[in-house]
C-alpha positions as CSV (number, residue, x, y, z in Angstrom):
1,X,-48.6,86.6,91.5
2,X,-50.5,85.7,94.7
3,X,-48.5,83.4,96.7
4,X,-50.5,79.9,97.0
5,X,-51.0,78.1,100.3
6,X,-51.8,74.8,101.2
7,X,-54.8,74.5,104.0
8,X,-56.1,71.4,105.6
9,X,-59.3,71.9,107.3
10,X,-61.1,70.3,111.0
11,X,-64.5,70.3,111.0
12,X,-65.9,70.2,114.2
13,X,-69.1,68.2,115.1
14,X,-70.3,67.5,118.6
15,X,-66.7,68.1,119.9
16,X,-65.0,65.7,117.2
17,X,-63.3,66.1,114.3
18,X,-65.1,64.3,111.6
19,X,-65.0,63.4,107.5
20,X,-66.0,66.0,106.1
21,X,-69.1,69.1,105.8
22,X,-71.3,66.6,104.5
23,X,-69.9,63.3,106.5
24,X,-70.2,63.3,110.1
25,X,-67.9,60.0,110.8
26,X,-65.4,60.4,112.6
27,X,-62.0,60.3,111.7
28,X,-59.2,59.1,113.4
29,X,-57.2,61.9,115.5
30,X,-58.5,64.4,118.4
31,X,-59.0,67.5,116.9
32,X,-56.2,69.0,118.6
33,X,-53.9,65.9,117.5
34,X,-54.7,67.1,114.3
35,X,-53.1,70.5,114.7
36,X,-50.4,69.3,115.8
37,X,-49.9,67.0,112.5
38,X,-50.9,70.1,110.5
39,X,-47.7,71.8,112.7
40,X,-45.3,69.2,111.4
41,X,-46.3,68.9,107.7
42,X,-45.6,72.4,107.0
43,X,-49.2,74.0,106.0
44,X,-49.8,77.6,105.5
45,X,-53.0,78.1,107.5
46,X,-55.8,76.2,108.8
47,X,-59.6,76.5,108.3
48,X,-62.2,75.5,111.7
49,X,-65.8,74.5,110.1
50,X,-68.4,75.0,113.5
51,X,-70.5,72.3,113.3
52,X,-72.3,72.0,116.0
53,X,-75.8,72.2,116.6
54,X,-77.7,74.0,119.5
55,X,-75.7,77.2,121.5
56,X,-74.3,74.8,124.3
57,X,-72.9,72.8,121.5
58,X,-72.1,75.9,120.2
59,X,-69.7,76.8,123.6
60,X,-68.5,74.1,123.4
61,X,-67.4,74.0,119.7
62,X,-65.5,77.6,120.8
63,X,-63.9,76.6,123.8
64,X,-61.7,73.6,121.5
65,X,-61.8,76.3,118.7
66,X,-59.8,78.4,121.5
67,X,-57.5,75.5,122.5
68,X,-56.9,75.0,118.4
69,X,-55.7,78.8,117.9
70,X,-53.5,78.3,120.8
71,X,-51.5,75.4,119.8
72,X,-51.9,76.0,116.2
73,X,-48.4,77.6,114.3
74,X,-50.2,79.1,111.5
75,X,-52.9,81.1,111.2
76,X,-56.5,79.6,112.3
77,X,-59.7,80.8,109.6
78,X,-63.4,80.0,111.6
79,X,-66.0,79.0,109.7
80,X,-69.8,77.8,110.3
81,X,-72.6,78.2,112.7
82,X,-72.6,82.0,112.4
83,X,-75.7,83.8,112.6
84,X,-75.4,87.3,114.5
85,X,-71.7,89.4,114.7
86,X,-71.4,88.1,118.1
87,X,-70.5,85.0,116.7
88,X,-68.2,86.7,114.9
89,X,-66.7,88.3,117.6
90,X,-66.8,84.8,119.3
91,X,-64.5,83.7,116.6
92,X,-62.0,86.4,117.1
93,X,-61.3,86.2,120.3
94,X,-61.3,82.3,120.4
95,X,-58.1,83.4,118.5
96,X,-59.4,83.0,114.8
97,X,-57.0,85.6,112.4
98,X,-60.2,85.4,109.8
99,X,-64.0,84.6,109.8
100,X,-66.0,83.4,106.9
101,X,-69.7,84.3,106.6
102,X,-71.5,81.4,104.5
103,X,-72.9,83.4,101.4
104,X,-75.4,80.5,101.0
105,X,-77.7,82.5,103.9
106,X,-79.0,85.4,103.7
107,X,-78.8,86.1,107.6
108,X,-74.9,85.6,106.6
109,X,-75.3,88.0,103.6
110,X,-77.1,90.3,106.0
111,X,-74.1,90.4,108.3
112,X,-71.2,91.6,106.2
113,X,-71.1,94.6,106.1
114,X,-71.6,95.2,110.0
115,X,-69.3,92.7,110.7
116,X,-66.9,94.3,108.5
117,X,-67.0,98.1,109.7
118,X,-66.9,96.3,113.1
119,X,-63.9,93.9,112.9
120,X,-62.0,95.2,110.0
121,X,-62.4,94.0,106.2
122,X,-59.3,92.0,106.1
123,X,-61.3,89.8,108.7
124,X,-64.0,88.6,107.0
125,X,-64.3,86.1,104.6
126,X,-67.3,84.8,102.5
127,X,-68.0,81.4,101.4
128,X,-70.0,80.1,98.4
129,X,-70.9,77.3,96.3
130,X,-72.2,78.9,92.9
131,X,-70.6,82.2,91.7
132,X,-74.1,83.6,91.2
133,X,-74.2,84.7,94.1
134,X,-71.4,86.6,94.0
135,X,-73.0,88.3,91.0
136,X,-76.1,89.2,92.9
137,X,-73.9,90.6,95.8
138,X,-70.8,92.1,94.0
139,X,-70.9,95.4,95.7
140,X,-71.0,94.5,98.9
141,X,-68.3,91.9,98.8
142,X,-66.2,93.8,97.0
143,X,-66.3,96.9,100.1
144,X,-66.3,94.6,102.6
145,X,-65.0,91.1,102.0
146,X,-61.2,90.6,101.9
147,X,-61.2,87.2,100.2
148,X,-63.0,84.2,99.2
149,X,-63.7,80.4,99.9
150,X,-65.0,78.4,97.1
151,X,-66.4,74.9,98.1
152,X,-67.4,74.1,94.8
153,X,-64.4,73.3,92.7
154,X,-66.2,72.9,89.1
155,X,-66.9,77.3,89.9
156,X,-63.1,78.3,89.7
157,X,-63.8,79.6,86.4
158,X,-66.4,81.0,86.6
159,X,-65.3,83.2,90.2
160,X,-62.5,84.4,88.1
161,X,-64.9,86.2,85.9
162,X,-66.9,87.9,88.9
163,X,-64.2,89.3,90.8
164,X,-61.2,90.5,91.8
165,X,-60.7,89.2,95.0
166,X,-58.5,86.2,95.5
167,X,-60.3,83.1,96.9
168,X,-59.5,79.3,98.2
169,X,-61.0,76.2,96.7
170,X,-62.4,73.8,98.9
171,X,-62.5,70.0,97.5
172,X,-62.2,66.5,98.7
173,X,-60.3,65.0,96.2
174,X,-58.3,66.6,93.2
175,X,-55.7,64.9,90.5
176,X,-52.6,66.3,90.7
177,X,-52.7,67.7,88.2
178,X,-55.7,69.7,88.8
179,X,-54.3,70.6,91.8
180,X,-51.2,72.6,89.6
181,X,-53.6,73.6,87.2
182,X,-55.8,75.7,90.0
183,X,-52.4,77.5,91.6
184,X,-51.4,78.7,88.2
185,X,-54.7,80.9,87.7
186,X,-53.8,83.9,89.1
187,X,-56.6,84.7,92.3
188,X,-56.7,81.0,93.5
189,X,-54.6,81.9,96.7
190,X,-54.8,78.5,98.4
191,X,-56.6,74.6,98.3
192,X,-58.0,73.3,101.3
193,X,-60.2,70.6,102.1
194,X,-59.9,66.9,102.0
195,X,-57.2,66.9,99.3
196,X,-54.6,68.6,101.9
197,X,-56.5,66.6,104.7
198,X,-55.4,63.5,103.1
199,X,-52.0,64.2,101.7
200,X,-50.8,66.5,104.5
201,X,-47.7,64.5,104.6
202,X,-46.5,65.7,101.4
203,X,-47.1,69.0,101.6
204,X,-43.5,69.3,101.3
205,X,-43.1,67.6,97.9
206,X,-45.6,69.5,96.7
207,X,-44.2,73.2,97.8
208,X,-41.5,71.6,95.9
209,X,-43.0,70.8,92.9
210,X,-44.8,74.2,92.8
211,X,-41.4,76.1,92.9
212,X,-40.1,73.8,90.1
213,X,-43.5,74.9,88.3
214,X,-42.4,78.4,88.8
215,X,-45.7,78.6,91.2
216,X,-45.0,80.6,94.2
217,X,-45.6,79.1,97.9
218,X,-45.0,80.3,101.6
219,X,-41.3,79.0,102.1
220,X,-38.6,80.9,104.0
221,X,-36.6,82.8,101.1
222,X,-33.1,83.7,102.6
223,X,-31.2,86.8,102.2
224,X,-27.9,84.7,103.5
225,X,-26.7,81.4,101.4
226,X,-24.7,78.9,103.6
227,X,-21.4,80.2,101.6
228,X,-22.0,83.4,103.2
229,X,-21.4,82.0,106.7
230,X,-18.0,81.9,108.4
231,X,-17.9,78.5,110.1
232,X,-16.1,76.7,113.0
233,X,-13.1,74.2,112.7
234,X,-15.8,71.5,111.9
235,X,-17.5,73.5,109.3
236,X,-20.6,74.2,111.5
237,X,-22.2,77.1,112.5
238,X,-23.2,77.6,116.0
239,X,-27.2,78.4,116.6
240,X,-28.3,79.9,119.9
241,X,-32.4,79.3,120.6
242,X,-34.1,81.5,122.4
243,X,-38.3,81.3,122.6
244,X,-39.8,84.4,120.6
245,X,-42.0,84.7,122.8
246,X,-40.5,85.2,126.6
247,X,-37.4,86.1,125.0
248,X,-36.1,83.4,126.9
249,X,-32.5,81.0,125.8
250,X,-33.5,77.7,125.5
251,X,-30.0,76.1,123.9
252,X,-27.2,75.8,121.6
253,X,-26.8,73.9,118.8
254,X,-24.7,73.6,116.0
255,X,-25.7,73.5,112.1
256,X,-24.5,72.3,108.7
257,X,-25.7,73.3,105.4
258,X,-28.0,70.6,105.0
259,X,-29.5,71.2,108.4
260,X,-29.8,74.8,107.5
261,X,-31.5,73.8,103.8
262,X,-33.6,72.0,105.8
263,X,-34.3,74.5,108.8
264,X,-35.5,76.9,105.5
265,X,-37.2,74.6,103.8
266,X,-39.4,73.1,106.7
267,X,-40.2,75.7,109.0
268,X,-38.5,73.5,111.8
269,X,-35.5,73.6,113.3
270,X,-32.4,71.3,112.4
271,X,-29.2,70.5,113.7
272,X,-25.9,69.1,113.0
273,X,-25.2,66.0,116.7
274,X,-21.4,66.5,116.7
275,X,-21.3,63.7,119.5
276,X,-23.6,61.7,117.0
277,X,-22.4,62.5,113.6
278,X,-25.9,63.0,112.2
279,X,-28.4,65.4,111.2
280,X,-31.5,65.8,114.4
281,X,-34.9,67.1,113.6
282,X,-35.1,69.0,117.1
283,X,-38.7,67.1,118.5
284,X,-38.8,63.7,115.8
285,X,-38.6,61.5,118.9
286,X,-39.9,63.8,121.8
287,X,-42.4,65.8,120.1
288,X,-40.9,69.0,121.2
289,X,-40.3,71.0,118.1
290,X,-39.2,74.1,117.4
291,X,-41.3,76.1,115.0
292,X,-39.2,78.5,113.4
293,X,-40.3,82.4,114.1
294,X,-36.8,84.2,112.8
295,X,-33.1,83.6,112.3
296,X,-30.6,86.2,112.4
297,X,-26.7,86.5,111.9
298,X,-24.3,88.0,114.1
299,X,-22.1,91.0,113.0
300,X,-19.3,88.6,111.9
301,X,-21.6,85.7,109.9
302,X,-20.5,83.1,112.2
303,X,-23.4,82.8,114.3
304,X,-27.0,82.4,114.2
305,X,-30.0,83.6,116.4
306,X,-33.3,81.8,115.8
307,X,-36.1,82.6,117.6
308,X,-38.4,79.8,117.9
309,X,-41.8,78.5,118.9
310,X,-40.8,75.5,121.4
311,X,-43.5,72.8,122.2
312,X,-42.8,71.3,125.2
313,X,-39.3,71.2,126.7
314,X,-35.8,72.4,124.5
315,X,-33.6,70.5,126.7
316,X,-33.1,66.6,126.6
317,X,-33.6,66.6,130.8
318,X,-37.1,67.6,130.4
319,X,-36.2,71.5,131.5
320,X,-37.7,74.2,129.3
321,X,-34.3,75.6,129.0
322,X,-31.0,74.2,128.8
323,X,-29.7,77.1,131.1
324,X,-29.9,76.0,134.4
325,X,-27.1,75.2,136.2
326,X,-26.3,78.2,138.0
327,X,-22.7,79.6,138.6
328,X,-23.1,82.8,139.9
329,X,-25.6,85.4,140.7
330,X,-25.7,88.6,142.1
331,X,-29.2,89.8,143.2
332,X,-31.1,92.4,140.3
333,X,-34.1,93.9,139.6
334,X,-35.3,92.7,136.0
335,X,-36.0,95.5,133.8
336,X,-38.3,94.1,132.0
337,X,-42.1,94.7,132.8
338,X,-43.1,91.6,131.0
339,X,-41.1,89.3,133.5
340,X,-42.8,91.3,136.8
341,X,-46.0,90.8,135.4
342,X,-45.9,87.1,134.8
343,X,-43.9,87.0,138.3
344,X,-46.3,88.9,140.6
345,X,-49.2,86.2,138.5
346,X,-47.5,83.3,139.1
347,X,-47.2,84.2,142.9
348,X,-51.3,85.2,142.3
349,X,-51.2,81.4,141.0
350,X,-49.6,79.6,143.8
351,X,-51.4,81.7,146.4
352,X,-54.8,79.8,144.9
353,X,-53.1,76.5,145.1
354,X,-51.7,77.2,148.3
355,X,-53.8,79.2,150.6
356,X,-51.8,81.4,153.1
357,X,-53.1,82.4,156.6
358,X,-53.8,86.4,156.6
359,X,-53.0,86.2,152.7
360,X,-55.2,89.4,151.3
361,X,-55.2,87.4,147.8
362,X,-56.6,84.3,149.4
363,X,-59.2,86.3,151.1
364,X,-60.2,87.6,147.9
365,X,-60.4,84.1,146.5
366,X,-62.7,83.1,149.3
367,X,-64.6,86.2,148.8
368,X,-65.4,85.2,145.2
369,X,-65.8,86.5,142.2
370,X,-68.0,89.2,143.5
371,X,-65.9,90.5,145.8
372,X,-62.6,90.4,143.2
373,X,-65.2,92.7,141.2
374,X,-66.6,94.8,143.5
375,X,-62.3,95.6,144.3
376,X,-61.6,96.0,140.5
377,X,-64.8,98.5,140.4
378,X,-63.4,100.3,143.4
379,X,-59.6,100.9,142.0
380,X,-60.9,101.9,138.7
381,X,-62.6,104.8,140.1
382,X,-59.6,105.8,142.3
383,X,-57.9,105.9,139.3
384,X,-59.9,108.3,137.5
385,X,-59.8,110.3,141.1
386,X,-55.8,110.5,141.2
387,X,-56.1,111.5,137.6
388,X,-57.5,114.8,138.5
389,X,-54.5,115.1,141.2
390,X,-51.7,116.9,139.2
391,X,-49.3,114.6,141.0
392,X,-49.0,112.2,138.7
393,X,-47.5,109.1,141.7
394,X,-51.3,109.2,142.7
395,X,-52.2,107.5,139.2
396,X,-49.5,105.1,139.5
397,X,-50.0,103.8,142.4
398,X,-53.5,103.4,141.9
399,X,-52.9,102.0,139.0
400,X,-50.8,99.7,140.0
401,X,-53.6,98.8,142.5
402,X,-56.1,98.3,139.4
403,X,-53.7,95.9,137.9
404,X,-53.1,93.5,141.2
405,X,-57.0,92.6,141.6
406,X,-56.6,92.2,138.0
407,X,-54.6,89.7,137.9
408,X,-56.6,88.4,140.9
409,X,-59.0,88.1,138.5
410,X,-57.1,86.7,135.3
411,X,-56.3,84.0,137.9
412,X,-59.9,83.6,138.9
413,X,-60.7,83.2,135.3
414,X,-57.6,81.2,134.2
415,X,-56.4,84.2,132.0
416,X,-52.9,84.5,130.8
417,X,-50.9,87.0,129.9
418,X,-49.7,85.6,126.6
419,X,-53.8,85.4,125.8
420,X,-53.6,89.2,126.4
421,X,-50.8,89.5,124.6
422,X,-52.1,88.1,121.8
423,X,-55.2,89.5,121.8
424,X,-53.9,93.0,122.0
425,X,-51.3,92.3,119.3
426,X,-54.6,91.4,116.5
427,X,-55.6,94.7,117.3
């Protein structure tokens, strides 16, 4: 059975977040407050309706699409104002896992299968308000559509008869127990709309419910009970936090069973305050939570590894880490290629906030980006040069040389390597 997810949606209209497709008031959070309250009541994924009218809107609408994927912990779906696959490639990189053609245009209709050879199928969604039309275009969404978005709920029915594919329903408001009663049919693989919009807050309760109701959700299913844990003197288990993505420690904490339950059950982490005597959601007063990416045990099950998305700062002092107080240190290189990239950026960073006299980097800044191009142009070709030079140091230096202005240029452009990252892992 498909497991069933809960999806809020933001639709975006002149750079706002408002009511709904067919309600452009606006409604009371930022739209990127709004992903952060989608964060912390524990949805599955999160659907992006475009809006906007005219192609500066249209920039604009994908620059805070861009910023959404960024600080959004599940995965982002963009929707609306598509009419030519660069829009869908727009999408993409803004950092959108899928894209949803609107089936109720025939531009859209006209796009799916290009889009879908271009992008792969498991990108591209299709929306539609009648199941018609999914009659009249069954073989093509069949090859090249991965799933399906329904924004007419009174066509559940009748979708379930046209096709295999699994689909969400879009509505604004739903009884609850409509809402059980579209999870049990078996290709309904999520609700969003208004109805999650509205009751994000008890998301929770309802995962809960559904699992009572034997329907299956996206909650953390453990391979180790709390019994299975050797624990302290104080019956706690000791947690070390390190960010999933740097690789980076962040702190030590300490759990008990109900802060583990609750770690599983939420997707954030909790603690056990020995100095306190109480359970801590890790962010409820700073705003700095920790999104849970994995937790591991030790070799002897008395010790747990989570690896976490951190917002913010981990440590009370307003550090990122709680590691700093140096002891000792004895000077290394790092061997990890990750850390000298971001290094050598971050001193590509500061040279642009603070211009050095004879600095070649700052000379390239001043030059502009013309000049940063014209360098990247030149080291490329060298590089295909020392290729053709059996001594394979020639590529690596040149290559090395090639990867400088580039980051010259990420900096230029106010590129990260994390957006790199990122971008390279969708692919």
């Amino acid at each position: 059975m498909i497991v069933k997810k809960f999806v809020p949606c933001i639709y975006l209209y002149r750079g706002q977040a408002v009511r709904r497709l067919t309600d452009t008031s606006l409604v009371e959070e930022e739209p990127l407050r709004l992903v952060q309250l989608y964060n912390e009541s524990n949805a599955d994924e999160l659907i992006v309706f475009d809006m906007s009218e005219g192609d500066a809107e249209h920039e604009r609408a994908l620059d805070i699409i861009k910023e959404i994927c960024a600080g959004s912990e599940m995965d982002v779906i963009g929707a609306g104002n598509i009419k030519r696959v660069e829009d869908v490639k727009k999408l993409l990189y803004a950092g959108c896992r899928r894209v949803v053609l609107d089936f109720g245009r025939k531009d859209n209709i006209a796009l799916t299968q290009e889009a879908s050879l271009r992008f792969g199928k498991d990108r591209i969604m299709a929306s539609y308000e009648e199941a018609g039309v999914l009659v009249a275009n069954r073989i093509l969404v069949e090859q090249y559509v991965s799933s399906l978005l329904l924004l007419n709920p009174h066509q559940v029915r009748e979708t379930r008869n046209v096709v295999e594919l699994p689909f969400y329903v879009h509505a604004d408001q739903l009884a609850l127990n409509k809402l059980m009663e579209f999870f049990a049919f078996d290709k309904v693989c999520g609700v969003t709309g208004n109805i999650i919009n509205d009751n994000c807050n008890e998301i929770q309760a309802l995962k809960v419910l559904c699992i009572e109701n034997g329907i299956p959700v996206e909650v953390f299913d453990a391979a180790l009970q709390w019994e299975d844990f050797k624990k302290n003197g104080d019956g706690l288990v000791p947690v070390i936090v390190q960010d999933y993505r740097s690789q980076e420690v962040l702190m030590m904490a300490y759990m008990n069973e109900e802060a583990y339950l609750q770690t599983l059950r939420t997707g954030k982490m909790n603690y056990y305050s020995r100095s306190r005597g109480e359970q801590w959601l890790k962010g409820e007063t700073s705003g700095h939570f920790q999104y849970v990416k994995s937790l591991t045990a030790d070799c002897d099950l008395d010790t747990i590894l989570a690896k976490v998305s951190q917002v913010g700062a981990a440590c009370h002092t307003g550090s990122r880490s709680c590691f700093f107080n140096e002891i000792v240190r004895k000077e290394f290189e790092t061997g990890n290629p990750l850390g000298v990239f971001e290094d050598v950026l971050n001193v590509i960073k500061d040279r642009k906030l603070n211009p050095r006299e004879g600095s070649y980097t700052n000379y390239l800044f001043d030059k502009g980006i013309d000049k940063i191009l014209k360098k990247l142009g030149e080291e490329a070709t060298e590089i295909v040069i020392a290729a053709k030079n059996p001594n394979a140091n020639e590529v690596m230096y040149e290559m090395s040389d090639f990867l400088y202005h580039m980051m010259v240029l990420m900096v230029e452009k106010d590129v990260t390597w994390e957006e790199i990252a990122e971008e390279l892992a969708k692919r």
